[in-house]
C-alpha positions in Angstrom: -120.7 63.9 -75.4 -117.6 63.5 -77.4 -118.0 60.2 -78.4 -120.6 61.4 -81.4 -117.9 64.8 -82.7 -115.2 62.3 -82.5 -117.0 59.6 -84.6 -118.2 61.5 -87.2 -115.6 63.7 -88.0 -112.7 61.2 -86.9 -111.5 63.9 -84.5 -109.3 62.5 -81.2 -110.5 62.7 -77.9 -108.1 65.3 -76.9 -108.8 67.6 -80.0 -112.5 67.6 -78.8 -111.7 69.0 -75.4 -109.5 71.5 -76.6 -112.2 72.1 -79.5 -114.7 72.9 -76.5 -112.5 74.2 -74.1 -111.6 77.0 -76.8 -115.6 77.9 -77.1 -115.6 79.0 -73.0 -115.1 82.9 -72.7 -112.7 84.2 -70.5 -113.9 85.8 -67.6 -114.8 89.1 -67.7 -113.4 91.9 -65.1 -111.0 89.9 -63.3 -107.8 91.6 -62.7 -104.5 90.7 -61.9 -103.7 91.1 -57.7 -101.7 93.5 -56.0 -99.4 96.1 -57.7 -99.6 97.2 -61.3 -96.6 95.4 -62.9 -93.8 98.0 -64.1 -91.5 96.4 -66.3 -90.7 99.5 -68.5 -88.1 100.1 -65.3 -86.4 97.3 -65.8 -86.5 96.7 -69.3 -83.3 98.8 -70.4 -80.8 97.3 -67.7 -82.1 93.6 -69.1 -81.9 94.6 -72.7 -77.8 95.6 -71.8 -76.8 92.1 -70.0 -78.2 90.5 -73.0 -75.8 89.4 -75.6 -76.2 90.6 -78.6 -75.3 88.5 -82.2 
């Protein structure tokens, strides 16, 4: 199956996959598990122990 793509357009093997790998939808409706992730709590005590240039 990829020998043909990579032949006559001189693609690599690994472009290929990636080439066909890229045309697969994501699933649809899948959610990440457990809690909803709150990071707007955290964010202002992160933002002041980083340094700042």
């Amino acid at each position: 199956m990829l020998d043909e793509p990579c032949e006559d357009y001189g693609y690599e093997r690994k472009y290929a996959i990636k080439l066909l790998g890229d045309a697969v939808p994501a699933p649809i409706g899948w959610t990440h598990p457990g809690p909803a992730r709150q990071y707007e709590r955290i964010e202002p005590v992160v933002r002041a122990h980083l340094p700042t240039n």
